[in-house]
Backbone as ProteinMPNN parsed JSONL, in Angstrom:
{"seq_chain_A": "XXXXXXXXXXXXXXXXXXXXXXXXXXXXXXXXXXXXXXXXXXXXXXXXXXXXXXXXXXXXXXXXXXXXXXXXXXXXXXXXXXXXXXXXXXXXXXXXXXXXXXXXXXXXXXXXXXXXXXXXXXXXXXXXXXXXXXXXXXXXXXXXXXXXXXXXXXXXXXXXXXXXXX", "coords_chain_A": {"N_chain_A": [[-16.553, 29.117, -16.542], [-17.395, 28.213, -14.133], [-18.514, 26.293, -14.65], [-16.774, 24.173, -15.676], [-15.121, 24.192, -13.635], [-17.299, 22.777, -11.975], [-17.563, 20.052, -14.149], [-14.803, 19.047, -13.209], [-14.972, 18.982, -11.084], [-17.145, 16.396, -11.079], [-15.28, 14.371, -12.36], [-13.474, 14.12, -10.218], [-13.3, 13.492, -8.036], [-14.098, 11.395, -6.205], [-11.486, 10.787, -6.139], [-10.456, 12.667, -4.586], [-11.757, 12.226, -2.38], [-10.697, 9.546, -1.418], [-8.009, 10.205, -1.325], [-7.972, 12.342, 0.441], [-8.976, 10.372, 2.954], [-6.731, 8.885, 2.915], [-5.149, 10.723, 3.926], [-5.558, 10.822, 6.421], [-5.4, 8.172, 7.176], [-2.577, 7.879, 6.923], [-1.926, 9.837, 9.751], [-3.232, 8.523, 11.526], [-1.046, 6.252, 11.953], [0.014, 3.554, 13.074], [-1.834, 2.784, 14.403], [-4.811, 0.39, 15.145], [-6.474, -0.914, 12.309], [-9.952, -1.909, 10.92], [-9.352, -2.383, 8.437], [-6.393, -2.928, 8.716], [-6.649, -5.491, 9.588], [-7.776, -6.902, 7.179], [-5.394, -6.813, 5.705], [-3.629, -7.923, 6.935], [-4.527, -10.564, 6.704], [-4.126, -11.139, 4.347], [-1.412, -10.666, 4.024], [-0.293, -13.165, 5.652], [-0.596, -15.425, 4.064], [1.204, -15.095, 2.333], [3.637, -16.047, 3.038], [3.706, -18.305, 2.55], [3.236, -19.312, 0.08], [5.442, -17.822, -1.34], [7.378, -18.607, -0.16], [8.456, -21.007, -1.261], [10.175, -20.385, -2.785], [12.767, -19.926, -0.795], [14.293, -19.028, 2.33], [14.767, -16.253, 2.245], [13.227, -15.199, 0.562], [10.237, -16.112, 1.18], [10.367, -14.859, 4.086], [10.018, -12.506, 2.826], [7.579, -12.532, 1.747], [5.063, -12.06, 3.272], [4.773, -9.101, 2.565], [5.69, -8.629, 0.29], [3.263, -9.683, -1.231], [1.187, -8.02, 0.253], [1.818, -6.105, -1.714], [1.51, -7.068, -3.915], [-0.631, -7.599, -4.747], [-2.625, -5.85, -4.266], [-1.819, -3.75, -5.695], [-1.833, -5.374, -8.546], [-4.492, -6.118, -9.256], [-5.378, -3.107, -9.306], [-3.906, -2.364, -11.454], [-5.337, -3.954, -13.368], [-7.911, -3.515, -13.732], [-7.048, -0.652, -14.366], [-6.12, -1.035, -16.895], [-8.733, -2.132, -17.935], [-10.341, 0.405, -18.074], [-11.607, 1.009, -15.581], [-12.102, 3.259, -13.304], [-13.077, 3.676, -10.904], [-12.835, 1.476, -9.309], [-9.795, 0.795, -9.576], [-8.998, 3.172, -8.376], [-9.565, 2.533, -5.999], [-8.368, -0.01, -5.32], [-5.57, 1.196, -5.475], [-5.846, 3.145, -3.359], [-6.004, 1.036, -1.664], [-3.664, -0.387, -1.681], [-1.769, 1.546, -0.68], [-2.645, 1.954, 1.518], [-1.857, -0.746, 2.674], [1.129, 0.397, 2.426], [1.491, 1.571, 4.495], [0.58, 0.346, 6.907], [2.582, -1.486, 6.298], [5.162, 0.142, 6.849], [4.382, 0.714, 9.682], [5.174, -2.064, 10.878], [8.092, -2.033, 9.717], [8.867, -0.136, 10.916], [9.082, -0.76, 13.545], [11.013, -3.009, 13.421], [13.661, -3.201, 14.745], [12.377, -2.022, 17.202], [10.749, -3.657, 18.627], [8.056, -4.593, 19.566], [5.435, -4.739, 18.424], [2.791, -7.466, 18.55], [3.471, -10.579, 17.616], [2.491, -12.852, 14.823], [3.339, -15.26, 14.183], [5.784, -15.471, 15.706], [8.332, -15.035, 14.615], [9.927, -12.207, 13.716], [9.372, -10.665, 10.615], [10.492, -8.423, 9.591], [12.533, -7.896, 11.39], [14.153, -10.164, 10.975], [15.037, -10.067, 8.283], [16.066, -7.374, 7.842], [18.147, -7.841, 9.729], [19.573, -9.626, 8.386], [20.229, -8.473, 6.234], [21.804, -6.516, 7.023], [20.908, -4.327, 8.235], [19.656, -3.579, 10.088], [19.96, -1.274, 11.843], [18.622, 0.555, 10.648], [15.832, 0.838, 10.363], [13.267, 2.504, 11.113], [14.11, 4.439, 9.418], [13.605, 3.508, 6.988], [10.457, 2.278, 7.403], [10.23, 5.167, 7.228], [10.262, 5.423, 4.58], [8.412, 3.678, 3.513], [6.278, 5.09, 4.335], [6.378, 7.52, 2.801], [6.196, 6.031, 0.266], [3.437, 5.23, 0.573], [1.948, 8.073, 1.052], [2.664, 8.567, -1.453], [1.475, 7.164, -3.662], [-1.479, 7.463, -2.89], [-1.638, 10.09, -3.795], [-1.433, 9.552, -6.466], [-3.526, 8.625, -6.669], [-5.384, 10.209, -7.149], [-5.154, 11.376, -10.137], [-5.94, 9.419, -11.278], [-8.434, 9.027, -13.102], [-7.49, 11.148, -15.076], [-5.711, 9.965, -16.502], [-6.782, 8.298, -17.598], [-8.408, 9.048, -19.576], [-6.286, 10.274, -21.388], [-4.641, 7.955, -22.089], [-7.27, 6.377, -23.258], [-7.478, 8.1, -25.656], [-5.11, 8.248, -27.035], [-5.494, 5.703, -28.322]], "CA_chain_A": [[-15.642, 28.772, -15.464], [-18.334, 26.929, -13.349], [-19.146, 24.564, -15.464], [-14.802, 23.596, -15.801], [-15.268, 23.494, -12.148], [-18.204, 21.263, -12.073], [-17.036, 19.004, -14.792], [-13.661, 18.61, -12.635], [-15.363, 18.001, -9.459], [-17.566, 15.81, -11.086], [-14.301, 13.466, -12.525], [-12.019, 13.751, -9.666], [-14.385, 13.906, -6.555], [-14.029, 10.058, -5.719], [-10.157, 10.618, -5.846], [-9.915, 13.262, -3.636], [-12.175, 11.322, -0.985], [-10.132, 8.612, -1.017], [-6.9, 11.048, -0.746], [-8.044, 12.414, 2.51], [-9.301, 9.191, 3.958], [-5.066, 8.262, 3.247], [-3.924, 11.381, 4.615], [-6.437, 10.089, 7.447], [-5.122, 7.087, 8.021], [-1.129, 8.25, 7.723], [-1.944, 10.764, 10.434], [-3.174, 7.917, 12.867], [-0.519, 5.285, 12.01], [0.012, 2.428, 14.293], [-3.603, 2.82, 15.179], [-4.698, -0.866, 14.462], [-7.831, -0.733, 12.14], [-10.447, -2.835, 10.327], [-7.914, -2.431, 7.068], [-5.357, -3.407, 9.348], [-7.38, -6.839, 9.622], [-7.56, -7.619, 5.794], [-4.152, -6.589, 5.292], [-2.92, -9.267, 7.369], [-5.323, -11.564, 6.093], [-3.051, -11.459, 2.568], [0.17, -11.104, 4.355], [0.085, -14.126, 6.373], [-0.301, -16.467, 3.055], [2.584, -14.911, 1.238], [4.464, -16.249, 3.418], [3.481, -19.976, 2.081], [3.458, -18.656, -1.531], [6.651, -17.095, -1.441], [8.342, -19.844, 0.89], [8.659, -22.0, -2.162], [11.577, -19.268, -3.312], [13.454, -20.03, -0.079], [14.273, -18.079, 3.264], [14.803, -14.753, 2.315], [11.95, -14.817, -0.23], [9.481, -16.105, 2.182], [9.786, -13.92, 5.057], [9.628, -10.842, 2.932], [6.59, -12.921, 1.214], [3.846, -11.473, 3.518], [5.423, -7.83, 2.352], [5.393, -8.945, -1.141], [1.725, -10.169, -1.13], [0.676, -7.156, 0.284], [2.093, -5.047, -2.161], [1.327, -7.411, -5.292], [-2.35, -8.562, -4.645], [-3.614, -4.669, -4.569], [-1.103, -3.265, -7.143], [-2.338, -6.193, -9.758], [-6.199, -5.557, -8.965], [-5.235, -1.709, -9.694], [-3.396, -2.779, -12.85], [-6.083, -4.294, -14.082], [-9.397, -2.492, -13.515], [-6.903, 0.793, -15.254], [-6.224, -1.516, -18.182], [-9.904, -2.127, -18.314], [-10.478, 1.616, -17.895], [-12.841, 1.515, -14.501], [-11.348, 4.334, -12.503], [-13.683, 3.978, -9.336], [-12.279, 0.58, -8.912], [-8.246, 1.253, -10.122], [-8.523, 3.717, -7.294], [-9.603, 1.902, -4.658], [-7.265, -0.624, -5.631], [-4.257, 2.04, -5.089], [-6.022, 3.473, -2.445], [-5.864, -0.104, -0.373], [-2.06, -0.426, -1.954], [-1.429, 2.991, -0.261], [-2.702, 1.669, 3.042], [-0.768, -1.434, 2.645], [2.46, 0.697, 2.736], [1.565, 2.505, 5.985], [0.815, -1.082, 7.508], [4.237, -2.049, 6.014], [5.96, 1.176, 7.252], [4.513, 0.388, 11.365], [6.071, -3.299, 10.935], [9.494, -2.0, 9.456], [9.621, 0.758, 11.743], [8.746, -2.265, 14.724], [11.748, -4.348, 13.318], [14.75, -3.217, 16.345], [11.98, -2.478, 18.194], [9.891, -5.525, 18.604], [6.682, -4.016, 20.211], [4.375, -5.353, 18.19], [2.37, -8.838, 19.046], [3.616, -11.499, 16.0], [1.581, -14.281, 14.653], [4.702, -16.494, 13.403], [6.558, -15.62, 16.509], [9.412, -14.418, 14.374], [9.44, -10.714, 13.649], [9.781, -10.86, 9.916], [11.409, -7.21, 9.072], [13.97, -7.815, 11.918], [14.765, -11.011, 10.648], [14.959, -9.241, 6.816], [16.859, -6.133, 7.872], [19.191, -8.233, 10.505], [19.932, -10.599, 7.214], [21.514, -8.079, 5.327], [22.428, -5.573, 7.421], [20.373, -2.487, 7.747], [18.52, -3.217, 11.413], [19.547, -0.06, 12.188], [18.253, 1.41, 9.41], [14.514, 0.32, 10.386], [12.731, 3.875, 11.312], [14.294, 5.042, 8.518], [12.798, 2.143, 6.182], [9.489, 2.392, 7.51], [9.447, 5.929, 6.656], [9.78, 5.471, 2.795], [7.088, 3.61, 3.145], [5.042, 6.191, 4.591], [6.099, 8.271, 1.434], [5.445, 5.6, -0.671], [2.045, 5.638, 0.713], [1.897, 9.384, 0.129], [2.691, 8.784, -3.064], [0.05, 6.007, -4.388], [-2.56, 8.528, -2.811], [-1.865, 10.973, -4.502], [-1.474, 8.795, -7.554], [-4.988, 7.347, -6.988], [-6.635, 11.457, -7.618], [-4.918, 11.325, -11.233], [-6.375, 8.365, -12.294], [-8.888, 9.698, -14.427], [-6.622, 11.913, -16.161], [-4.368, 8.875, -17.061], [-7.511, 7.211, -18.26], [-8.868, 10.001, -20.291], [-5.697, 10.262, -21.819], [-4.931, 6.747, -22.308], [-7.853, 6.202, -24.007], [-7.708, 9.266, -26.472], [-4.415, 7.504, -27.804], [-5.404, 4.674, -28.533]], "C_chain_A": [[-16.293, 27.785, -14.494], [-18.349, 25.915, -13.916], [-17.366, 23.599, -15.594], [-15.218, 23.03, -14.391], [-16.147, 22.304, -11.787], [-17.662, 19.803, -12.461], [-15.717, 18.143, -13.793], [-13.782, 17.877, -11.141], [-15.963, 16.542, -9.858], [-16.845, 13.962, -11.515], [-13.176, 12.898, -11.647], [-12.812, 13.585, -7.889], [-13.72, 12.153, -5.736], [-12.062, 10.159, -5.161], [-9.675, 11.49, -4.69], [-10.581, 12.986, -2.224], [-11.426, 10.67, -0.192], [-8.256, 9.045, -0.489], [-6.813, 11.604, 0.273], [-7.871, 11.349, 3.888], [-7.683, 8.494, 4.036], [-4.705, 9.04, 4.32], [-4.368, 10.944, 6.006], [-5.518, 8.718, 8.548], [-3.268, 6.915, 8.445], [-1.169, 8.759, 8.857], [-2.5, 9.819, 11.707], [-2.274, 6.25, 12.777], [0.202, 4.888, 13.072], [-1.316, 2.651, 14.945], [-3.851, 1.679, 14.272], [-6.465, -0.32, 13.979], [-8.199, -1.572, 11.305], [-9.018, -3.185, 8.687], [-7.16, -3.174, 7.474], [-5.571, -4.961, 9.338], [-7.006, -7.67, 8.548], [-6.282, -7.687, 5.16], [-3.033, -7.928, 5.627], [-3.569, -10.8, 6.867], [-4.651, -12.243, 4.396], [-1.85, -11.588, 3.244], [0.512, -12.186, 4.962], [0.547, -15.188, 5.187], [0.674, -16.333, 2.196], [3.349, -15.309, 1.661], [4.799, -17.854, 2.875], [4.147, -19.561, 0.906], [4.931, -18.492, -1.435], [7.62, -18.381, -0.997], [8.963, -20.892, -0.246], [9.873, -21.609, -3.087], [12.796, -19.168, -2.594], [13.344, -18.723, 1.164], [13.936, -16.842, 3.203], [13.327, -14.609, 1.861], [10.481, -15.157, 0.941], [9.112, -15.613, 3.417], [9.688, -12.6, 4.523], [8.189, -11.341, 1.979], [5.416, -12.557, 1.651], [3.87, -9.846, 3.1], [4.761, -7.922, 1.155], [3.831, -8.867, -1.521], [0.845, -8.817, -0.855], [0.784, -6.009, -0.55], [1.615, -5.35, -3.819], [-0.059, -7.123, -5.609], [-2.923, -7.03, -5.113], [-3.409, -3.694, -6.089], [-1.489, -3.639, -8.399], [-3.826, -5.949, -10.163], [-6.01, -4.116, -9.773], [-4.837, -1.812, -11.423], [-4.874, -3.391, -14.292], [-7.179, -4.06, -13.883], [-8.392, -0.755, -14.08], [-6.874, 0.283, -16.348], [-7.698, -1.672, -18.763], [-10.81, -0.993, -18.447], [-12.222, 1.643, -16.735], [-11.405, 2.496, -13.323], [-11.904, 4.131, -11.087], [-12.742, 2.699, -8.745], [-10.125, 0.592, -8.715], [-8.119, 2.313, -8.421], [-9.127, 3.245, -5.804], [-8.822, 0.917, -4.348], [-6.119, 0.094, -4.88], [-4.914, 2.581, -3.589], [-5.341, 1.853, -1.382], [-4.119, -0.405, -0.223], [-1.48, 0.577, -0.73], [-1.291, 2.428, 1.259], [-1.9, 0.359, 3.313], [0.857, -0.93, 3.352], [2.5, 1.286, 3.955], [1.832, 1.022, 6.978], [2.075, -1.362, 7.674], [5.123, -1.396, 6.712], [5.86, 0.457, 8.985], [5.46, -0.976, 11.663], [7.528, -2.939, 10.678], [9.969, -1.604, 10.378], [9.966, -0.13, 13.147], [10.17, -2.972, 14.195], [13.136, -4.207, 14.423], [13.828, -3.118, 17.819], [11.155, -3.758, 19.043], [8.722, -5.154, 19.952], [5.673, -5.067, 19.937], [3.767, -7.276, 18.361], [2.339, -9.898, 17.065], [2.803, -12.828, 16.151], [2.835, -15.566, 14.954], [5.657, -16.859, 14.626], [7.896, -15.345, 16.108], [8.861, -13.451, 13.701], [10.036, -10.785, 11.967], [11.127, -9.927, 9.282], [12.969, -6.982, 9.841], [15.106, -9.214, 11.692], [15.479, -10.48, 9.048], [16.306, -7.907, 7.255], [18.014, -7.177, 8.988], [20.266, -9.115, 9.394], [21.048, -9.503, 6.24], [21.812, -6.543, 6.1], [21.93, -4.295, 8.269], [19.301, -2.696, 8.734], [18.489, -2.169, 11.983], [19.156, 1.443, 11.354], [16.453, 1.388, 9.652], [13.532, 1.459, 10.597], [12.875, 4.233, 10.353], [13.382, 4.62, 7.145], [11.392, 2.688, 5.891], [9.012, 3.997, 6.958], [9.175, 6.377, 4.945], [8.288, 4.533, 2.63], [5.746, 4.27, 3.475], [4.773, 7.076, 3.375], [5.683, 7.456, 0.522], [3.805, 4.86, -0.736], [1.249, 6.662, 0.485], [1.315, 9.571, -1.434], [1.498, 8.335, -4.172], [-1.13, 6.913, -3.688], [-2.365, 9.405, -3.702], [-1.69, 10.783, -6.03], [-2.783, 8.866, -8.575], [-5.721, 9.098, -7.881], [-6.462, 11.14, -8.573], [-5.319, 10.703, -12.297], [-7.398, 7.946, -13.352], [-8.557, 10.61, -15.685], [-5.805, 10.846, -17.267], [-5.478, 8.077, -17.597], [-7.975, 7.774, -19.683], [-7.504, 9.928, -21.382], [-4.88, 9.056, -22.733], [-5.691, 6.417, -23.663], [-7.726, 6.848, -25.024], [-6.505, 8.649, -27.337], [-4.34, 6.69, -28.687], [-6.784, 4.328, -29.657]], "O_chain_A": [[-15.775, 26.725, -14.14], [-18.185, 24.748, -13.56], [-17.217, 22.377, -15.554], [-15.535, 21.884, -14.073], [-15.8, 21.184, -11.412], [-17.406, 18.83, -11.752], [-15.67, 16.919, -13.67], [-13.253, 16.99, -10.471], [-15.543, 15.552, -9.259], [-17.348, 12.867, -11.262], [-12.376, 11.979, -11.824], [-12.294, 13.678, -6.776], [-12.946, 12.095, -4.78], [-11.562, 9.716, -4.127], [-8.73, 11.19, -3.961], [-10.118, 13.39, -1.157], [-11.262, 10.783, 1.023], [-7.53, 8.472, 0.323], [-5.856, 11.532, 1.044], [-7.27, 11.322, 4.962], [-7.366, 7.738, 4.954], [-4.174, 8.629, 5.352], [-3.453, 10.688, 6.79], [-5.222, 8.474, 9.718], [-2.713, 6.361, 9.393], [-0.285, 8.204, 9.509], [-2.28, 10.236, 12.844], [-2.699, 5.258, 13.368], [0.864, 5.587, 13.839], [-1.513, 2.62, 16.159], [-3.46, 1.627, 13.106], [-7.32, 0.266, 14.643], [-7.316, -2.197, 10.717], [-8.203, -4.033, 8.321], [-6.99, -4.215, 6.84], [-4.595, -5.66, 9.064], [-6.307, -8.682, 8.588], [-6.038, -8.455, 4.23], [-2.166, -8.551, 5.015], [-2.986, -11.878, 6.75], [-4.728, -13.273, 3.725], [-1.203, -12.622, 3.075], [1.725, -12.396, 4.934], [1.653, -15.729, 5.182], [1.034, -17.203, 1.402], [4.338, -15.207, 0.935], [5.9, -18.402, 2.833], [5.365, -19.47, 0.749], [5.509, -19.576, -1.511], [8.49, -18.902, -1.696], [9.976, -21.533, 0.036], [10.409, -22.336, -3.922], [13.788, -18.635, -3.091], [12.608, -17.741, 1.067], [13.052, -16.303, 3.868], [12.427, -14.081, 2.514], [9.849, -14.202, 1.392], [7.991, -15.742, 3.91], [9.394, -11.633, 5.225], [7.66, -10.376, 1.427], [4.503, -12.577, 0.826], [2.809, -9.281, 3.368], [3.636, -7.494, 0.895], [3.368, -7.894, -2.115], [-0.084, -8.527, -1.61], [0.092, -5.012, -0.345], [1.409, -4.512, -4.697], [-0.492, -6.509, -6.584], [-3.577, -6.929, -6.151], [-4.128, -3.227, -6.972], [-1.583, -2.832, -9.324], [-4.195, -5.625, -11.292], [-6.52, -4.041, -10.891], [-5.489, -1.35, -12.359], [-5.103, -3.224, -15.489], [-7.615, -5.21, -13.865], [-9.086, 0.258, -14.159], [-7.549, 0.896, -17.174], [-7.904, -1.382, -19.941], [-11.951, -1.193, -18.864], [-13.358, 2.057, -16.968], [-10.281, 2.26, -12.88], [-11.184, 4.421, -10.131], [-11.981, 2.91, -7.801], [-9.486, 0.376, -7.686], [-7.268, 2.111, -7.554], [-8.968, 3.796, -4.715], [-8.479, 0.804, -3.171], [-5.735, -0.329, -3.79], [-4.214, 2.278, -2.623], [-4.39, 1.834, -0.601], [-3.465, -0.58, 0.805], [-0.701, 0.104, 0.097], [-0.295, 2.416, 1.982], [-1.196, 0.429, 4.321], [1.521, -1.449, 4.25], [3.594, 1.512, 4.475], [2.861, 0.693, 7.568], [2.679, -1.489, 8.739], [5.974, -2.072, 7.29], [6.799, -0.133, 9.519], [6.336, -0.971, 12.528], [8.319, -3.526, 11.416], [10.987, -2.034, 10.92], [11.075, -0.091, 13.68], [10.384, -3.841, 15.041], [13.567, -5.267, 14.877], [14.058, -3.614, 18.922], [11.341, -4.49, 20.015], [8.799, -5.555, 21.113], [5.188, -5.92, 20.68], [4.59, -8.182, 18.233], [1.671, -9.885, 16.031], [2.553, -13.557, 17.111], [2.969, -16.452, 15.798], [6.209, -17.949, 14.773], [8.75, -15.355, 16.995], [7.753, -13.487, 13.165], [11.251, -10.974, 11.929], [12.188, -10.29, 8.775], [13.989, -6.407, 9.462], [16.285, -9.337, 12.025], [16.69, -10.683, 8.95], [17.404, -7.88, 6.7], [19.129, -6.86, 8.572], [21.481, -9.221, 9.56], [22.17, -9.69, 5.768], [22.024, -5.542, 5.415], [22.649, -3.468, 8.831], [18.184, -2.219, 8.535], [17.497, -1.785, 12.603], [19.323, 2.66, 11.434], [15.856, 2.125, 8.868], [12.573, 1.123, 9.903], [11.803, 4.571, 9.852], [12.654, 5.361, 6.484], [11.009, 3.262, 4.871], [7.919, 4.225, 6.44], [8.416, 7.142, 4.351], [7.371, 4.708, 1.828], [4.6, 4.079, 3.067], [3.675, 7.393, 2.918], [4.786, 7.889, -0.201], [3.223, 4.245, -1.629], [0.154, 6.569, -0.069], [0.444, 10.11, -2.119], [0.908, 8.914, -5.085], [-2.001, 6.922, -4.557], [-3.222, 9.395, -4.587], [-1.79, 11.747, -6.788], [-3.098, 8.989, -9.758], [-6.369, 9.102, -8.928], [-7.359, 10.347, -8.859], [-5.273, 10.934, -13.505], [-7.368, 7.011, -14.152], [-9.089, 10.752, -16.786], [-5.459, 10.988, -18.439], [-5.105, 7.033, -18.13], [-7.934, 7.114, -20.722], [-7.853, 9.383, -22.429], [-4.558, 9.245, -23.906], [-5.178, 6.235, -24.767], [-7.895, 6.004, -25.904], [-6.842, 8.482, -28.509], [-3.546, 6.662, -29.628], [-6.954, 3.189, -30.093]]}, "name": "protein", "num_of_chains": 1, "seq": "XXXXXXXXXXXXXXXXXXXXXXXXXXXXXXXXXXXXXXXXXXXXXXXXXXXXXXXXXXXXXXXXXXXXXXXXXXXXXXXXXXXXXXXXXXXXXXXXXXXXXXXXXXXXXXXXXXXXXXXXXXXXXXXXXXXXXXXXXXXXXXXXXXXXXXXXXXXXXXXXXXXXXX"}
């Protein structure tokens, strides 16, 4: 029975680090932090990137960006079967969506200090409708921050398994 236990700590240990350090950082969201930094550091250029797709696509292009760039990284460090990496990947994804969530939830209210000078999510949600939907918004992306945490523990199971297929 120890030794199960061992073995299990010794495969899943990294995942359940990085599952705290989420529930961590849900539990002080809108607290601006170093993450918070790099996050914007990708979302600002999606807005270029994207822009080349037209209006709509370009202001939800720093969204996008933030959700591709970590997701793809993750994608590919599980295809290559490194798990430490794959979940830090999802882990940063994860924190992404909390980021994403404070901005949505921000889009009627307009608190927060904008680079662009237009508020992208209230321009996005005023576009088709659903500005007063914006609290609500923001909090799927809290779950779907949730979610990619608790994703990231698994991701040795899904590798283990994976592999054994194949």
């Amino acid at each position: 029975m120890f030794e199960r236990v061992k073995e299990h700590l010794k495969n899943y240990w990294f995942g359940y680090l990085l599952f705290s350090l989420g529930l961590y950082f849900i539990s002080i969201r809108g607290t601006y932090t170093f993450i918070d930094f790099i996050d914007l550091l990708i979302h600002e250029p999606g807005h270029l990137i994207f822009g080349l797709f037209g209006n709509f696509i370009q202001f939800l292009g720093g969204t996008l960006m933030q959700i591709l760039l970590p997701l793809s990284m993750a994608i590919i460090f599980f295809i290559k079967g490194n798990k430490y990496w794959t979940q830090i990947f999802l882990f940063w994804l994860g924190h992404n969506f909390i980021n994403i969530s404070v901005y949505v939830d921000d889009a009627n209210k307009m608190k927060l200090r904008i680079i662009g000078g237009v508020h992208d999510w209230n321009w996005i949600l005023n576009k088709i409708g659903m500005i007063e939907f914006a609290e609500e918004l923001g909090l799927i992306f809290v779950g779907l921050s949730f979610l990619t945490f608790l994703i990231l523990i698994f991701v040795p199971y899904f590798l283990v398994n994976v592999s054994e297929e194949n």
